[in-house]
N, C-alpha and C positions, 0 to 999 in steps of 0.2 A: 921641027924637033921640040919647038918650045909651046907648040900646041898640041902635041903628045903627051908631055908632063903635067901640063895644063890638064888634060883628061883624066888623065892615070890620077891625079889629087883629088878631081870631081869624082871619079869611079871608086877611091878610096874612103873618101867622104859619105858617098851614097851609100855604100858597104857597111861601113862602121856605125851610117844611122839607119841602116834597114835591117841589121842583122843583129839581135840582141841574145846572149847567152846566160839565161839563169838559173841560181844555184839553185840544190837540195834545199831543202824547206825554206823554200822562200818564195815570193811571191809579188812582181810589179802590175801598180796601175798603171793604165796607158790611158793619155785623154788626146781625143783628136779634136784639131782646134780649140781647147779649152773644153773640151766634154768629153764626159766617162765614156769610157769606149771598151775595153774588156782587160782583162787581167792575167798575166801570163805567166803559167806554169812554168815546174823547173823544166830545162832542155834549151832547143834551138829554137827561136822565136824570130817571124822576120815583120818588120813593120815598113808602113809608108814614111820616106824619108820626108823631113820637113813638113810632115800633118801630123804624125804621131806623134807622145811623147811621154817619157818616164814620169809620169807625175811623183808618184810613190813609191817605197821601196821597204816592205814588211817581211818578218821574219815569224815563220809557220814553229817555231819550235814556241819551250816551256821556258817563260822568264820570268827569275824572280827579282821583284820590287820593295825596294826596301820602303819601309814607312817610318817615319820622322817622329821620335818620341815625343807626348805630347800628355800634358796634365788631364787627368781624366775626375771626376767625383764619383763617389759611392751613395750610394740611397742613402747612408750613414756618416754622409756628410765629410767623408775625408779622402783627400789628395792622395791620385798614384801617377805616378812618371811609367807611360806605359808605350812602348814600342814592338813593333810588328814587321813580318815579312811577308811579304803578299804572291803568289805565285797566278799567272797566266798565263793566257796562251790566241794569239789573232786566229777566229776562225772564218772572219769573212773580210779580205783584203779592203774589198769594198765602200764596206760600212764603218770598216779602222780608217778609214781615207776622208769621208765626209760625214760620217756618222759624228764628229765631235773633233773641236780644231787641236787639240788634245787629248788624247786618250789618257794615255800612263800619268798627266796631272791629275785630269778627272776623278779617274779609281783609287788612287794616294788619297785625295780628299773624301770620296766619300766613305772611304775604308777609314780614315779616322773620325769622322762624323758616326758613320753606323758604330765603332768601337764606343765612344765617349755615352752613344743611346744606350748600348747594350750594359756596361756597366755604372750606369745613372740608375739601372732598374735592379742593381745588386748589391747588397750590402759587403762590406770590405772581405770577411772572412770565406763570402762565397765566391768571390772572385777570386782567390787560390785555388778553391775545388772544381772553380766550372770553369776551366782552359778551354778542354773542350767544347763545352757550350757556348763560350762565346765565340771561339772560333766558328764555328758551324753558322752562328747567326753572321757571321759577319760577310762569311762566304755566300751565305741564301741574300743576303738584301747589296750584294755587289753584282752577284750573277743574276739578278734578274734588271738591275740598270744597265750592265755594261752589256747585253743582247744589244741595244740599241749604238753600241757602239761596235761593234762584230768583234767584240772579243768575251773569252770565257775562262770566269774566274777557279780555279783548279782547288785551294785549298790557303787560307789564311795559318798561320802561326804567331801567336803571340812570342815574344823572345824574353821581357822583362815587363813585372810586373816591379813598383819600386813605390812605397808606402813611406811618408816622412819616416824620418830618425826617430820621433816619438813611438808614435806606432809601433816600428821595428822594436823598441828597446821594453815597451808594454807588452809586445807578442811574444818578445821572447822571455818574459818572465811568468807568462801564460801557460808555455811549451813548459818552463823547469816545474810550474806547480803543476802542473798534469803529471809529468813525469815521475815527481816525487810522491804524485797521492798513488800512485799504480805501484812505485814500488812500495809504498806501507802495505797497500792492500796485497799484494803479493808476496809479502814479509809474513803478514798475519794471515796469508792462506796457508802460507808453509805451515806455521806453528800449529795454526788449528790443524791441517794435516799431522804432524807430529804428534799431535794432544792423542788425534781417533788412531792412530797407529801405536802410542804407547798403550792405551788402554785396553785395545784391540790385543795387544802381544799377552798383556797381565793380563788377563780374563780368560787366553786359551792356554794359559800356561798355567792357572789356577785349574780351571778343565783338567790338563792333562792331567796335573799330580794330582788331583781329586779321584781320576781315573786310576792313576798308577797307586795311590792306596788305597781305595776301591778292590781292585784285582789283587795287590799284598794280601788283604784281610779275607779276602774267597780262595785262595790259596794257600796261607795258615789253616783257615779252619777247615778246609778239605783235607790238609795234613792232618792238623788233629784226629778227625776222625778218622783219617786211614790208619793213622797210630790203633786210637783206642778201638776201632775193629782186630787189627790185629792182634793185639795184647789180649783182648775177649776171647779171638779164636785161637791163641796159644794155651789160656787159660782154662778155658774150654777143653782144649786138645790133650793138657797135663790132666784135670781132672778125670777124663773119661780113661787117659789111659791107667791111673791111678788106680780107678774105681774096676777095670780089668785086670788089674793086679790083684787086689783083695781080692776079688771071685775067682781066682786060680787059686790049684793047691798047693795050702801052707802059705796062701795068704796073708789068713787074719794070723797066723804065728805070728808073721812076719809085722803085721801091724802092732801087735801087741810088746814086741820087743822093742818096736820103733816109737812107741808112747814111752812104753816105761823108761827109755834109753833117753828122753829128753825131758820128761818130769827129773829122773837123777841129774842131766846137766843141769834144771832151772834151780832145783838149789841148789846145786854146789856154785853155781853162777852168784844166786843171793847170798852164800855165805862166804863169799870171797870180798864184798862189800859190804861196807858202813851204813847198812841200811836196818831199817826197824822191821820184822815182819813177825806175820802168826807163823807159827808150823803147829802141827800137831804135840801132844804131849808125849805119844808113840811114836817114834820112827817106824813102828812094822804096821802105821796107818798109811805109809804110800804104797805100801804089797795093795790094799786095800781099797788107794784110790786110783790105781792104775787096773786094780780088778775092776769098778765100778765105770770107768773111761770104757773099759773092752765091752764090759756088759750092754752099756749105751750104745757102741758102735755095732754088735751082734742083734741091737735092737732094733736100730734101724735098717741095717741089712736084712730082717727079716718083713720089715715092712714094704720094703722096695719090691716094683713088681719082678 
């Protein structure tokens, strides 16, 4: 019985070192007798018990690495307190295993050595505008040392850039005079706007009413003359019917009666006022000048065609 049990612990021993189960992205070295020997997928995995052995134990996912804020100088000669996150990712178990007796120290340092080159060749205020660029570099000169170590650098992010107090309190009296020269000139672009839009308004509004008495004064004098057309061809119209009156019969009577009948109202008109005039020495001289009025009228009616 007690060499039964004895077995059953050697056969569970044997078991438990032959038969290895590894996770989702993950990834063990195995070295037999002390040498690499191959590397085992996720799933069921069975080894030689007591030759094989887990050397390593790497993780195929995306890890990110924080990096340790660290004084950096500018081409311009001044101090930034600048820290980083680093992201990667093992893609050869292998080479993460003896490629370098550290990895994740390794790329921490030369991620902040590549950083301190990158922004040594930048002066302070491009180091705000180029995150991206130095990110970028930072990532090309990590991924091409850490191949030798099988791993592959994914993407650097800078997190703070952090310039002394001085700096800060000069930059940002930099930021207010920018700020305040953009609002004068956008003060003074209004007004000059306002200036070419008042003048603009006065000028077509001098137009207009140049136009609109313009048009008054061609419309007055085309009244005028439709007046004094009219009044010609009324004038006109009385005459001729006039002058058809005298050439019907008992006309010139009738003219004759209508002279004489207003020479007697024009002096009795003058003699009803305080006026000085001639009359004749004979009254029975207006028989006479109203014969000589008719006579002149018969005179020309005989001239007429």
């Amino acid at each position: 019985m007690e060499i039964a049990i004895v077995l059953l612990v050697i056969a569970v021993l044997f078991i438990a070192k032959a038969v290895k189960v590894v996770p989702q992205q993950s990834a063990w070295v195995v070295e037999r007798l002390g040498k690499y020997s191959t590397t085992l997928k996720p799933g069921l995995n069975v080894l030689v018990p007591f030759v094989d052995k887990i050397a390593y134990e790497h993780s195929l996912k995306e890890i990110p690495l924080d990096v340790p804020s660290q004084v950096c100088i500018t081409k311009d000669n001044t101090q930034l307190h600048v820290d980083g996150i680093l992201y990667f990712q093992v893609t050869d178990p292998m080479r993460a295993s003896y490629g370098s007796s550290n990895y994740i120290l390794a790329i921490t340092q030369l991620a902040q050595t590549t950083l301190r080159s990158v922004i040594g060749r930048m002066e302070l205020d491009k180091t705000f505008e180029e995150r991206d660029a130095i990110n970028s570099s930072v990532v090309t000169a990590l991924d091409e040392a850490a191949l030798n170590w099988g791993v592959k650098v994914l993407r650097y992010e800078i997190k703070d850039l952090t310039p002394p107090a001085e700096i800060l309190r000069s930059m940002q009296q930099q930021i207010t005079a920018e700020r305040d020269k953009r609002a004068r000139i956008a003060e003074s672009e209004g007004r000059k706007l306002e200036q070419i839009n008042l003048a603009t308004g006065e000028r077509e509004a001098h137009i207009a009413r140049s136009e609109g008495e313009k048009q008054a004064e061609i419309n007055r004098a085309q009244g005028e003359a439709a007046a004094i057309a009219s009044v010609a061809d009324a004038t006109a119209d009385a005459i001729r019917k006039i002058a058809s009156a005298i050439n019907a019969p008992g006309g010139h009577q009738a003219v004759q009666l209508k002279v004489a009948e207003k020479a007697v109202e024009a002096y009795a008109q003058l003699a009803q006022k305080n006026n000085t005039m001639i009359v004749p020495g004979n009254m029975s001289e207006v028989s006479s000048l109203i014969g000589t009025a008719m006579t002149l009228i018969n005179g020309q009616q005989g001239k007429a065609p």
